[in-house]
C-alpha positions in Angstrom: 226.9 -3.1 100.4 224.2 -0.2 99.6 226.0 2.8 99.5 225.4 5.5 102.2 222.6 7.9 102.3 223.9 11.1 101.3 224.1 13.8 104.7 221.0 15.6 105.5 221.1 18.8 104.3 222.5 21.3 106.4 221.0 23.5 109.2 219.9 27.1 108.9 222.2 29.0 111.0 220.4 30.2 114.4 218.8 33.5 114.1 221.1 36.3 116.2 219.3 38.6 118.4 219.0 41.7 117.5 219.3 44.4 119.8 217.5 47.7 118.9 219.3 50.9 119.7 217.5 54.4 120.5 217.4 55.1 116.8 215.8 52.2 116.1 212.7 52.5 118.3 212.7 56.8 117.2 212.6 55.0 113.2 209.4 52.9 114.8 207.8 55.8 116.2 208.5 58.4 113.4 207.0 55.7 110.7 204.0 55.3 113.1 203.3 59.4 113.2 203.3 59.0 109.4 200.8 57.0 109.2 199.2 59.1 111.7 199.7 61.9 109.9 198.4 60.6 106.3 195.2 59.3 108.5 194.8 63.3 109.4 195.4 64.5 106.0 192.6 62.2 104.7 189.9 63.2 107.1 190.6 66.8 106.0 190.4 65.6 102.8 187.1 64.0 103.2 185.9 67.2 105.3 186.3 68.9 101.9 184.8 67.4 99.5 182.1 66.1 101.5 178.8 67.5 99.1 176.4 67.2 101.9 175.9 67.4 105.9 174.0 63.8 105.2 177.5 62.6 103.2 179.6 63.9 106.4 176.5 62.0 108.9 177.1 59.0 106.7 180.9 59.2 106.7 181.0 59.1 110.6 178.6 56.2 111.1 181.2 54.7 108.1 184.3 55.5 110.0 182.8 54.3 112.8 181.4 51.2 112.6 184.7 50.5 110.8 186.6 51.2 114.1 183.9 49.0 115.8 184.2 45.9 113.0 188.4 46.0 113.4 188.2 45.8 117.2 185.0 43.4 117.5 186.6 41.3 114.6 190.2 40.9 116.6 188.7 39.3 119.3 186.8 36.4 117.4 188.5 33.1 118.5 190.5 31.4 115.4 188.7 28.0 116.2 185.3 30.3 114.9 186.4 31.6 112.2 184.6 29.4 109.7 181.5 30.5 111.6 182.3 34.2 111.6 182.2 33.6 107.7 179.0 32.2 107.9 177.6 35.1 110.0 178.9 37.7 108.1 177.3 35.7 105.1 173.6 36.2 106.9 173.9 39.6 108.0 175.4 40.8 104.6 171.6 39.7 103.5 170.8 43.4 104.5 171.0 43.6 100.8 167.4 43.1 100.8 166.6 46.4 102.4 168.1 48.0 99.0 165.9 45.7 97.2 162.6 46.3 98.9 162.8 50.2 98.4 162.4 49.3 95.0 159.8 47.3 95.1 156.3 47.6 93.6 153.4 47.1 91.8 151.2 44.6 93.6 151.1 41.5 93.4 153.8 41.1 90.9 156.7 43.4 89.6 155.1 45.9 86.8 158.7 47.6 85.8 162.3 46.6 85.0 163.6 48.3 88.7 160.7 46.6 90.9 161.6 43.1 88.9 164.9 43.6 90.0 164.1 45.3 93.6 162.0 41.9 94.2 164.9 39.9 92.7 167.4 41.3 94.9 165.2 40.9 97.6 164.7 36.9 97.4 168.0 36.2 97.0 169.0 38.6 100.0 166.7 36.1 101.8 168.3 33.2 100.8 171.8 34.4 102.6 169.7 35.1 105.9 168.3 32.0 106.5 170.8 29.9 105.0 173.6 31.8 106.8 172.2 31.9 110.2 171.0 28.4 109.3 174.7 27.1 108.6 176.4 29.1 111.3 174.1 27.7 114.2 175.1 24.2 112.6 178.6 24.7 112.8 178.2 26.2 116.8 175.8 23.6 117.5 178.9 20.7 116.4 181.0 22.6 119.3 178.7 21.7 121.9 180.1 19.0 125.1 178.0 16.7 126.4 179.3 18.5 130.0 178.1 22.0 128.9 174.9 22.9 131.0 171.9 23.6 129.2 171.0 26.4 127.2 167.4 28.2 126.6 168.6 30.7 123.8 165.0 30.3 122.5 163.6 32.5 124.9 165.0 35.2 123.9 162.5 35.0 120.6 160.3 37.0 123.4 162.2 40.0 123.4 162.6 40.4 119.6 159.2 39.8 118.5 157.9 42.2 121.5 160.3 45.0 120.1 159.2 44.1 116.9 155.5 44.2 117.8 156.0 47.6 119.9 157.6 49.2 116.9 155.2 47.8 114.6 152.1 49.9 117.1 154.3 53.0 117.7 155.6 53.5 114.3 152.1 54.3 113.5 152.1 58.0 115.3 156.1 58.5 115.8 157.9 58.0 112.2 161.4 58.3 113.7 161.0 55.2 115.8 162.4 53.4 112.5 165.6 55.0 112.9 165.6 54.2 116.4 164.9 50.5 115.3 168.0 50.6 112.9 169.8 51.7 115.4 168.8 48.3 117.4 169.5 46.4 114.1 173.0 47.6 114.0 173.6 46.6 117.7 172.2 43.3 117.6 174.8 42.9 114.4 177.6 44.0 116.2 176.9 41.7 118.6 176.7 38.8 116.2 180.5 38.8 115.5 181.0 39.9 119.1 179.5 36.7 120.5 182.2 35.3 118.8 185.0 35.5 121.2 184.4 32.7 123.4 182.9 28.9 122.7 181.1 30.0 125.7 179.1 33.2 124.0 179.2 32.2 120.6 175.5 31.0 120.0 174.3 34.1 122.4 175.9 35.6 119.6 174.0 33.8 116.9 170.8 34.7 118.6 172.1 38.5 118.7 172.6 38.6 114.8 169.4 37.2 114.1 167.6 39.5 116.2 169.6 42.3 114.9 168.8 41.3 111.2 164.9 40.8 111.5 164.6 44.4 113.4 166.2 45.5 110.2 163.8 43.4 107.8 161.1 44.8 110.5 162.5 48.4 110.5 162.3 48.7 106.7 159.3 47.3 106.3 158.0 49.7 109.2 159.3 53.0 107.2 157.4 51.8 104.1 154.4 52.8 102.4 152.4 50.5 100.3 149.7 48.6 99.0 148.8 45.7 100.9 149.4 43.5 97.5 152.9 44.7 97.2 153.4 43.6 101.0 152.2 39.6 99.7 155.0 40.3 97.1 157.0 40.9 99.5 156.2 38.2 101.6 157.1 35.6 98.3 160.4 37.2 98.3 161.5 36.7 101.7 159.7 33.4 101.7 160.5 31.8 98.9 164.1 32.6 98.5 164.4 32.2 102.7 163.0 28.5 102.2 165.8 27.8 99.4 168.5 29.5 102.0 166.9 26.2 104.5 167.4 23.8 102.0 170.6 24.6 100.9 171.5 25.1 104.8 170.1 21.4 105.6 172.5 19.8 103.3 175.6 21.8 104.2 178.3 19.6 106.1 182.1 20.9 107.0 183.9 19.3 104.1 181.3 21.6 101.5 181.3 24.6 103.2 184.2 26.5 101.6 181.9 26.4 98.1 179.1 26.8 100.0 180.1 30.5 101.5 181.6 31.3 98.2 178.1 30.8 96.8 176.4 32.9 99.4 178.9 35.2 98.7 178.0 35.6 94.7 174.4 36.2 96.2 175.1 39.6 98.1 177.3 40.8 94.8 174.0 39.7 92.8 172.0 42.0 95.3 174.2 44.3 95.7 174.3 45.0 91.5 170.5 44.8 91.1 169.6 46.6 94.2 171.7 50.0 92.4 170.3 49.5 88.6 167.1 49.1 90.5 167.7 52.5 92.8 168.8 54.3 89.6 166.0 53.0 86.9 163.7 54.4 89.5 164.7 57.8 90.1 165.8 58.4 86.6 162.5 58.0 85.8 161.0 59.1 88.6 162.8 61.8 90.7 166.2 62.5 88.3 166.8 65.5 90.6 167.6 63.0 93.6 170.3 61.7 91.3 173.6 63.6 92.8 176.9 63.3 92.9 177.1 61.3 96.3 173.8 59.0 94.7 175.7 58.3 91.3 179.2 57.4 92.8 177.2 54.8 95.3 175.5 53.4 92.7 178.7 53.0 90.7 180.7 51.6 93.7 177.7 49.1 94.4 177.6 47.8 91.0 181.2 47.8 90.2 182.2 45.7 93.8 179.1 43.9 93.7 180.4 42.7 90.0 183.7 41.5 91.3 182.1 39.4 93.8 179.7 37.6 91.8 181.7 36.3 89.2 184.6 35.8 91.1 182.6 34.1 93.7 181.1 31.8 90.9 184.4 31.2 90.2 186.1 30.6 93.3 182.6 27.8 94.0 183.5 26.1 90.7 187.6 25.5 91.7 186.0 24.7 95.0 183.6 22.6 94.5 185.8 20.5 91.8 184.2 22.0 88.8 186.6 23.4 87.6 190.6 23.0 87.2 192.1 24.4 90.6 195.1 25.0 88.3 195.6 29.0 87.8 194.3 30.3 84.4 197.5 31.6 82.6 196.4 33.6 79.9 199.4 35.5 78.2 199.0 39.2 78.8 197.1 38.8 81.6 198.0 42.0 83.7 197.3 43.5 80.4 193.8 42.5 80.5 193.5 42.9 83.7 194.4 46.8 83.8 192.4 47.1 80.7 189.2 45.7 82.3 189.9 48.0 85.3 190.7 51.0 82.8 187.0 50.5 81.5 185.5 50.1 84.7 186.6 53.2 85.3 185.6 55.0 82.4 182.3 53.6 82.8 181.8 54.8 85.8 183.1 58.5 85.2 180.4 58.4 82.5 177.5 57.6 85.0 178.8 60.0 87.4 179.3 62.8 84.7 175.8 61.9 82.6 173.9 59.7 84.6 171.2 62.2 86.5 170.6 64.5 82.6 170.9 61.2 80.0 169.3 58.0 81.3 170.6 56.4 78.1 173.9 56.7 78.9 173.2 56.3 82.8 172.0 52.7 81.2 175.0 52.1 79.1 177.6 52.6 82.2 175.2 50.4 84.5 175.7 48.0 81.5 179.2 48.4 80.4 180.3 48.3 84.5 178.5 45.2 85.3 180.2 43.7 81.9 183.6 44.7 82.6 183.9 44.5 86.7 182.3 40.7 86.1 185.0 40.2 83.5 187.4 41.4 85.7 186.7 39.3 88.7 186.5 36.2 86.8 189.2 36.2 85.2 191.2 37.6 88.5 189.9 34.4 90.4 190.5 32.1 87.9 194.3 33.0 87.4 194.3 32.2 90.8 194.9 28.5 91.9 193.6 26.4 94.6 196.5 26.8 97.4 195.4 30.7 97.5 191.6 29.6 97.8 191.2 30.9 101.7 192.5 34.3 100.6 190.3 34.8 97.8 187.5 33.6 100.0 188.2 36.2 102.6 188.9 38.8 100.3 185.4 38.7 98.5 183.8 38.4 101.9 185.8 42.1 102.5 184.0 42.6 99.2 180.6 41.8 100.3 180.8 44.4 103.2 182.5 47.6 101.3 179.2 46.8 98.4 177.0 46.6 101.3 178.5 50.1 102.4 177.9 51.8 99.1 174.2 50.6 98.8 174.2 52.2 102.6 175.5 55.3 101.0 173.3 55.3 97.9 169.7 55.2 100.3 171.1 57.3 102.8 170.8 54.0 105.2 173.0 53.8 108.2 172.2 50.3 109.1 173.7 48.9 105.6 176.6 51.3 106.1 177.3 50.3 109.7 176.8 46.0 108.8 179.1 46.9 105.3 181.6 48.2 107.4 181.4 45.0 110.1 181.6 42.8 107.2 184.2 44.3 105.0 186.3 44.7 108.0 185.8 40.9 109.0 187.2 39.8 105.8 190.0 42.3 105.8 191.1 41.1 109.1 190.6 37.4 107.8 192.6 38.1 104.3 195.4 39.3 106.5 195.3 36.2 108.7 195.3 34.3 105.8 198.2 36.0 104.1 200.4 36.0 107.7 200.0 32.8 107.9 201.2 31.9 104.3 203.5 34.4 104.1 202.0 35.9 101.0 201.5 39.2 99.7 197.8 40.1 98.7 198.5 42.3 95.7 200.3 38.9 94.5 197.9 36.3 95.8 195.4 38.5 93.8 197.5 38.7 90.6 198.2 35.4 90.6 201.3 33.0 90.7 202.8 31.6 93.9 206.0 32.1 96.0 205.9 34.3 99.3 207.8 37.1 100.3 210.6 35.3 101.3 211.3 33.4 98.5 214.6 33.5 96.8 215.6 33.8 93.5 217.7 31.0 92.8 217.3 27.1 92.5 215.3 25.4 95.0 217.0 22.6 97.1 216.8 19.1 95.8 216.7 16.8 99.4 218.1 13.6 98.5 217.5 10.5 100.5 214.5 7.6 100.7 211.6 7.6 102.4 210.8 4.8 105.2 207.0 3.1 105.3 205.3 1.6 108.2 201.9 -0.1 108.7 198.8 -0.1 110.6 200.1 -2.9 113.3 203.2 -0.8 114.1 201.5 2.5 114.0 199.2 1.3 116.5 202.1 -0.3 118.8 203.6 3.3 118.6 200.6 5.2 120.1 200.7 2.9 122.9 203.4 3.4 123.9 203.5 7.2 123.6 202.8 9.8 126.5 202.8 13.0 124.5 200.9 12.6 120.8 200.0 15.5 118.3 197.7 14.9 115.9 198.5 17.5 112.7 195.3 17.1 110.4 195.2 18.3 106.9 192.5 19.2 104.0 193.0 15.5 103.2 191.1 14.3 106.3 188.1 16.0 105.3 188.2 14.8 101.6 188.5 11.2 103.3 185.5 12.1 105.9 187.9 10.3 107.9 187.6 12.5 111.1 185.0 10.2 113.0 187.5 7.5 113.2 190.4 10.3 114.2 187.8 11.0 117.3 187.5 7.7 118.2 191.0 7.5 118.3 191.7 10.0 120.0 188.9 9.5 122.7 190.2 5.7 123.1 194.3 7.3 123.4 193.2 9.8 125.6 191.3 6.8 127.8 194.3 5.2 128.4 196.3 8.4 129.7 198.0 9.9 126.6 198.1 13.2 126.2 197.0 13.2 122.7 196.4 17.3 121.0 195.4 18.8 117.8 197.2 21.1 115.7 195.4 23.6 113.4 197.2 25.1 110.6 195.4 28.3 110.0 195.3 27.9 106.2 194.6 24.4 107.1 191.4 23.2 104.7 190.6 26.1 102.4 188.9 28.1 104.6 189.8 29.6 107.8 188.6 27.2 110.9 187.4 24.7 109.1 189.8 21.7 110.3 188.1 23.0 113.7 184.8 22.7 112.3 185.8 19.1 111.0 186.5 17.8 114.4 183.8 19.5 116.5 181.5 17.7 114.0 183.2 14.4 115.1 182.8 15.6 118.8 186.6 16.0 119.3 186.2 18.5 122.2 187.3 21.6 121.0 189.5 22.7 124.5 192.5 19.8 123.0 192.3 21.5 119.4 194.9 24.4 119.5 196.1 26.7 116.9 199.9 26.6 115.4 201.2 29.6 117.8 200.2 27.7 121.3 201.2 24.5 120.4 204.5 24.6 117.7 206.7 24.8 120.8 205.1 21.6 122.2 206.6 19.4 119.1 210.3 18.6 120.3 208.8 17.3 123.7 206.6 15.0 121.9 206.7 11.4 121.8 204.8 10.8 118.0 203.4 13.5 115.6 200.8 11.8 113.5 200.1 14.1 110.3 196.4 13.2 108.6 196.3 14.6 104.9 198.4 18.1 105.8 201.3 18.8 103.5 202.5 22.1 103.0 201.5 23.2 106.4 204.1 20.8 107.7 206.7 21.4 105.1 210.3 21.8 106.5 211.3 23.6 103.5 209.8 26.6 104.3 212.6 26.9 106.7 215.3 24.9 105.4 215.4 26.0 102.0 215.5 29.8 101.2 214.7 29.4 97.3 211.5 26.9 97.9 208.6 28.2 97.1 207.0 28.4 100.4 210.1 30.0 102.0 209.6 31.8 104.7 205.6 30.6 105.2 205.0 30.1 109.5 204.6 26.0 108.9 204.2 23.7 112.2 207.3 21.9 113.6 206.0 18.4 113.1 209.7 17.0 112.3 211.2 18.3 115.6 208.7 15.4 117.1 210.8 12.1 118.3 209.0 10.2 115.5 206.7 11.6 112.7 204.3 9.0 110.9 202.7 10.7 107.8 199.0 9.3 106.3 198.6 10.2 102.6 197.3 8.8 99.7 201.1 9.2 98.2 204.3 11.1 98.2 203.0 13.7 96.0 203.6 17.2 96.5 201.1 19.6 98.2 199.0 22.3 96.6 202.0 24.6 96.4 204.1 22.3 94.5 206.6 21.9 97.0 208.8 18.7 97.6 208.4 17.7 101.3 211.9 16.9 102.9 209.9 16.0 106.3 209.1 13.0 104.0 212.5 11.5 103.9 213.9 12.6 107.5 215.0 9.7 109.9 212.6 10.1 112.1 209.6 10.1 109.5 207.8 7.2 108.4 205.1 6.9 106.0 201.5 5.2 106.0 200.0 5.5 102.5 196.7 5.0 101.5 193.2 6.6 101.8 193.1 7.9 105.3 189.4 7.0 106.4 190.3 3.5 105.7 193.9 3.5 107.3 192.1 5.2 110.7 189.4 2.5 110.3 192.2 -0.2 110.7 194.3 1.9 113.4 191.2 1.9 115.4 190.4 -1.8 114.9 193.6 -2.9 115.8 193.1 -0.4 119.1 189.9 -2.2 120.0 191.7 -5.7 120.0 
């Protein structure tokens, strides 16, 4: 006879409560004072070495909108997080009002800054339109055929009469600009606001755009120039806002992780030629307007706007299959790293120190920071691998926003300040969403490697035992029978393009009186919501999608857990196994369902490297093979 399988392994002991004493909640509210206290200390800080009453004006719109962007961002749902992306992609397109004050010379560019201002203004345009462009696709793919109807177009009225009234009044009362900015920054903040609700999101797509094109219109408005230079501008904003509507047109949920990195490396782009642009121009123009406050802006914008575009470029290659999702592992890497940040530095010190008396050196610091901070960030991203993609994502949209702020800085421009601040705070609240939900620290995800917090240091468990495999025919007898079905879908659905047939499943389940769910990881896919993208493209209504906190209690009344290309989100070892390398990572409780069936290609490990001992548990069984096939033939067989 076969011998017996060997025991499972044994149980975590149950967590005791803890009870907090007096001391303990005095140690919470003495830590919180600190912080309180070093949050005091800095504003004095700032209150001293502020050069200027327009630095200390710009600081408080800064601190702020950054209050503003922390609360609005909190309240976007989870299921819109991949549209919040996309948003903060368009509006970060504000770049282009640093390009168009450098501008010039007629018909066509006549120096090195207004070849760059005009450059930086086209590709500004192509992250308006093909940001707004993708984020009303991706609302658009939420919509039920129950909601009522919706007449967003009319509010095209409003805008283009504020436009138009600003455009007559501006004529006679120059501070009506500022007054339009003001309206810019509001319609922005209502952008990400929208987000909140299903039920407000595209009002909020319509408030962005509105707020972005009284920006465009606000610039434009406090500008004075030849009517040739205004059909240069109009190439710039057309041509490089048609190739943001082609690139938009063939964006689908599966791409659109490489696609926002892309947009991404765009505003860094802007953001670095938009500041050699500002300072080619007043160092040989107006080197007297080149202070302190000016030079560190233009440093800040160039140096952050270099990280993101090479390590955007990067993160679209490992993305986008291009490259090896592997992590680069060059020895002495941290060395290299610190190095290229040293230089940086250095670099910038010497445009601070020489910048406004010796434009040759000014040039050589613009030179050597855009060398070394692109250096930097590529080789950062690359030595990162493919499980960490969502973080790095959300970290260089952060990045997008604090370059933004600096250019808002450097032009004395509250509206980029006040959107910078939105943005950088979106992707700052995203990053540590991200980094919750795996369990990871950012200073490591951004150093490279892998393990969490929790992990151990010893050997990780080896979990003995064999796997069991099922088929299509029994699979289908299964959901039948069941009353109570989750469905847990993975990255591995979207590679397969399978979800289409996973709605028609669940539509035809649902028909027959199961109460069939979804389950959303939310570093499922490698990019935050876009699982829930996925399945609002494949009209999977969007109310029977929830997220891992309102539904991983549901799992040990279930009658069948069916897990679609997902892996290490499901991975019991992350609380089974203290030395795994996903210990301690929040993972969803598919195992605790009465009976787990598991769709993948094979029995391979997930990104993270980690064996899966849901695999081999006796109430798992397998179904291998490419999943848009396998759901093909589960929903066949359902038809008969």
């Amino acid at each position: 006879p076969p011998p017996p399988p060997p025991p499972p392994p044994p149980k975590p002991p149950p967590k005791e409560e803890v009870v907090l004493t007096e001391e303990d909640y005095k140690a919470m509210y003495t830590e919180s004072a600190k912080k309180a206290g070093y949050g005091a200390a800095a504003m004095l800080g700032v209150g001293l070495v502020s050069p200027t009453a327009a630095f200390s004006n710009m600081f408080t719109t800064f601190a702020l909108s950054g209050v503003i962007g922390y609360q609005v961002v909190w309240g976007v749902a989870h299921s819109l997080h991949s549209p919040l992306m996309a948003v903060t992609n368009a509006v970060s397109g504000m770049t282009a009002v640093g390009g168009m004050y450098t501008m010039g010379g007629g018909l066509v560019p006549s120096t090195l800054s207004e070849t760059l201002g005009f450059t930086a203004t086209a590709i500004s345009a192509v992250n308006i339109t093909g940001g707004f462009l993708v984020t009303k696709k991706m609302l658009d793919m939420f919509k039920r055929p129950t909601d009522p109807p919706e007449f967003y177009e009319l509010y095209a009225y409003p805008t283009a009469g504020f436009i138009g009234g600003f455009g007559l009044i501006n004529l006679g009362f120059p501070q009506a600009a500022s007054i339009a900015a003001t309206a810019s920054a509001l319609g922005c903040i209502g952008g990400i606001a929208g987000l909140a609700s299903q039920s407000t999101a595209r009002m909020g797509l319509v408030s962005g755009m509105s707020g972005v094109s009284i920006g465009i219109a606000a610039t434009i408005g406090s500008l004075s120039w030849p009517a040739s230079t205004y059909v240069q501008l109009a190439a710039a904003l057309g041509g490089g806002g048609f190739a943001g509507y082609e690139i938009a047109k063939r964006v689908d949920p599966t791409s659109l992780p490489q696609t926002v990195a892309a947009f991404h490396s765009l505003v860094g782009l802007a953001a670095v030629f938009s500041a050699a642009a500002d300072y080619l121009e007043h160092a040989a123009h107006s080197p007297e307007m080149l202070d302190g406050v000016r030079l560190t802006s233009i440093a800040l914008a160039s140096v952050i706007g270099g990280v993101t575009t090479t390590g955007s470029v990067i993160a679209f290659g490992k993305l986008n299959g291009n490259l090896s999702s592997a992590p680069l592992q060059l020895e002495q890497r941290d060395q290299i790293n610190m190095a290229a940040g040293a230089g940086t530095v250095a670099m910038m010190g010497l445009l601070m120190t020489m910048g406004h008396s010796h434009p040759a050196a000014g040039m050589v610091a613009l030179a050597g920071m855009g060398v070394l901070s692109g250096g930097l960030g590529l080789h950062m991203t690359a030595s990162i691998g493919g499980a960490d993609m969502p973080v790095v994502i959300t970290v260089l949209n952060s990045y997008s926003g604090w370059a933004l702020c600096a250019e808002g800085f450097m032009l004395d421009k509250p509206i980029l300040t006040t959107v910078g601040a939105l943005i950088g705070s979106s992707g700052a609240i995203l990053t540590h969403i991200m980094c919750v939900a795996m369990n990871r620290d950012i200073v490591s995800v951004l150093l490279g490697g892998y393990g969490t917090s929790a992990t151990g240091g010893g050997e990780a468990m080896v979990f003995e035992g064999e796997a069991t495999f099922t088929d299509v025919e029994a699979t289908v007898e299964n959901l039948k029978a069941a009353k109570e079905v989750i469905v847990v879908p993975g990255y591995g659905l979207a590679v397969a393009n399978g979800q289409y047939a996973m709605a028609e499943i669940a539509k035809e389940l649902r028909a027959q009186g199961v109460n069939l769910r979804f389950a959303i990881h939310p570093v499922a896919g490698r990019m935050p919501g876009q699982l829930n993208v996925l399945l609002a493209e494949a009209g999977v209504p969007y109310d029977i999608v929830l997220e891992m906190e309102e539904i991983n209690d549901d799992f040990k009344d279930t009658d069948i857990c069916l897990v679609v290309g997902a892996n290490d989100t499901v991975n019991s070892a992350a609380i089974e196994d203290p030395n795994s390398i996903i210990a301690g990572m929040p993972v969803l409780h598919v195992w605790e369902a009465k009976n787990v069936i598991v769709m993948k290609r094979s029995m391979g490990a997930g990104y993270a490297g980690a064996d899966n001992p849901v695999f081999i548990k006796d109430n798992t069984d397998m179904l291998l093979g490419d999943a848009k096939k396998t759901l093909d033939a589960i929903k066949a067989k359902l038809d008969d």
